[in-house]
C-alpha positions in Angstrom: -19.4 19.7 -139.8 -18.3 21.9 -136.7 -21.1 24.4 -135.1 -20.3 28.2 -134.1 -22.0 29.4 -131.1 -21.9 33.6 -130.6 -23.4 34.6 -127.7 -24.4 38.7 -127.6 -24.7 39.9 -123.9 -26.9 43.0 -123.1 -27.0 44.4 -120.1 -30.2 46.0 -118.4 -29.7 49.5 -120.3 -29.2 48.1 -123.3 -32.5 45.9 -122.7 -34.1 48.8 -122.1 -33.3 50.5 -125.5 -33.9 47.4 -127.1 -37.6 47.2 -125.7 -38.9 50.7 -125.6 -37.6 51.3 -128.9 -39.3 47.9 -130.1 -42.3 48.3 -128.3 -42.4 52.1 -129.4 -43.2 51.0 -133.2 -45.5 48.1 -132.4 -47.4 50.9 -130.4 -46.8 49.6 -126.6 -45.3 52.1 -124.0 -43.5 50.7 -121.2 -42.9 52.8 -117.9 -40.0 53.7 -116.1 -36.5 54.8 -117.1 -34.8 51.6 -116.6 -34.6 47.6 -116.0 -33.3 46.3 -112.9 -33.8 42.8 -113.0 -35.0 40.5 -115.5 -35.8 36.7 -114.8 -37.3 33.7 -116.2 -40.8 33.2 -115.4 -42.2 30.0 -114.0 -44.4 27.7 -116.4 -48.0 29.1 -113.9 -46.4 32.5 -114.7 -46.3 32.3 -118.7 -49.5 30.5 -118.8 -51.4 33.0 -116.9 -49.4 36.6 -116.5 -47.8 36.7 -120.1 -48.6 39.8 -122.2 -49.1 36.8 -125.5 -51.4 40.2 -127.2 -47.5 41.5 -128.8 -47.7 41.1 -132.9 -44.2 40.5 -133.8 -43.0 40.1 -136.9 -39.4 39.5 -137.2 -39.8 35.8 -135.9 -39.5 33.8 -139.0 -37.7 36.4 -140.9 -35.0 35.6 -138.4 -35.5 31.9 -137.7 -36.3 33.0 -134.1 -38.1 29.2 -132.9 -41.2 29.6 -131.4 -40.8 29.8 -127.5 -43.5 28.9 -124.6 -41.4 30.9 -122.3 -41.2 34.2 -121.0 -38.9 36.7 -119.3 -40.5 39.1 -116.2 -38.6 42.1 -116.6 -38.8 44.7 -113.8 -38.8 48.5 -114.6 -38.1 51.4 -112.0 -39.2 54.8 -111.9 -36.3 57.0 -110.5 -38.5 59.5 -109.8 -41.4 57.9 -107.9 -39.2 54.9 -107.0 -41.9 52.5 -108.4 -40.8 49.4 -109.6 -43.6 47.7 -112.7 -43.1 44.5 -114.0 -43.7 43.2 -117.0 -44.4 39.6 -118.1 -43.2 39.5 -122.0 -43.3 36.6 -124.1 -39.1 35.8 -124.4 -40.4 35.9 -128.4 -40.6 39.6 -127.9 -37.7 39.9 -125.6 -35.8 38.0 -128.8 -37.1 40.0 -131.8 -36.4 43.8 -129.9 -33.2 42.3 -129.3 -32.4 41.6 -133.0 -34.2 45.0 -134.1 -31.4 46.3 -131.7 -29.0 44.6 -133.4 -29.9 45.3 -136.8 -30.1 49.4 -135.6 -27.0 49.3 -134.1 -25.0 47.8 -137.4 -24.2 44.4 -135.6 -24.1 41.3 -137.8 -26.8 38.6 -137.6 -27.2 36.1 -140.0 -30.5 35.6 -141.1 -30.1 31.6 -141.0 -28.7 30.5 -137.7 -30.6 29.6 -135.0 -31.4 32.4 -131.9 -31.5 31.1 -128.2 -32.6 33.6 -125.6 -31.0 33.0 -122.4 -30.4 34.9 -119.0 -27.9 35.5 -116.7 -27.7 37.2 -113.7 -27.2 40.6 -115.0 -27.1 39.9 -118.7 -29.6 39.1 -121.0 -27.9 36.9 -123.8 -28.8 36.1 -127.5 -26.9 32.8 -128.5 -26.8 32.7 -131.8 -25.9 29.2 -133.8 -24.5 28.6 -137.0 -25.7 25.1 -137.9 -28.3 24.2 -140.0 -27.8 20.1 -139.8 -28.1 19.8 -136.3 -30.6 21.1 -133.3 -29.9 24.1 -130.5 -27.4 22.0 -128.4 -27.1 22.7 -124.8 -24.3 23.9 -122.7 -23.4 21.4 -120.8 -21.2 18.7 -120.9 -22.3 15.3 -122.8 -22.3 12.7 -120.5 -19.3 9.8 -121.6 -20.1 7.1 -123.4 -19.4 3.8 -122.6 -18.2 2.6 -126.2 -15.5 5.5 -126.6 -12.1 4.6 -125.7 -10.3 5.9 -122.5 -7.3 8.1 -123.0 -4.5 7.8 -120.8 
């Protein structure tokens, strides 16, 4: 059976509204008025820096898998020009992103899989549509040696 992939991409502002609002009714503030960068953390990083206190609740509701990850998001302060970063478990960075969704009337089905992933100015939220098979990658499968060459 074929797998759908839909990747979601939010850019830094939308991050933002997506994690103040988010942190907002699980009681955290965060400072600053917007995100400028936001990057994987190293494995030293989430073991010792990560924020792990956040109570989430939207990770099994929506078959979010449990991740040992996390994403150091950088704030900034336009009017003291402070920059604050943040070390949030990408758990948290996943479930403000589907409260986002759900707030904003954007379709997520309850039984796919959700990947967090990061690009250079996005945050993305891969979401996939299999329940038979596990979160593929994206890249290429290597050949194998047993399937035919086409010419």
């Amino acid at each position: 059976m074929p797998s759908e992939i839909r990747r979601l991409m939010f850019h830094h502002s939308e991050l933002y509204d997506a994690i103040t609002h988010y942190g907002d009714q699980l009681g955290y503030r965060f400072p600053g008025v917007k995100i400028i960068a936001a990057k994987l953390a190293s494995k030293a990083e989430y073991d010792f820096h990560t924020q792990k206190h956040f109570k989430t609740p939207l990770s099994q509701e929506y078959n979010i898998n449990e991740m040992k990850n996390s994403v150091v998001v950088t704030f900034f302060d336009e009017g003291t020009f402070e920059h604050k970063y943040y070390n949030l478990p990408a758990r948290f960075i996943s479930e403000s992103l589907i409260e986002y969704c759900l707030a904003n009337k954007i379709p997520l089905p309850k039984n796919s899989k959700k990947k967090l992933d990061l690009t250079e100015f996005n945050v993305c939220l891969d979401i996939i549509m299999d329940d038979q098979a596990e979160v593929p990658g994206f890249e290429l499968a290597a050949k194998r040696d047993s399937e035919p060459e086409l010419e």
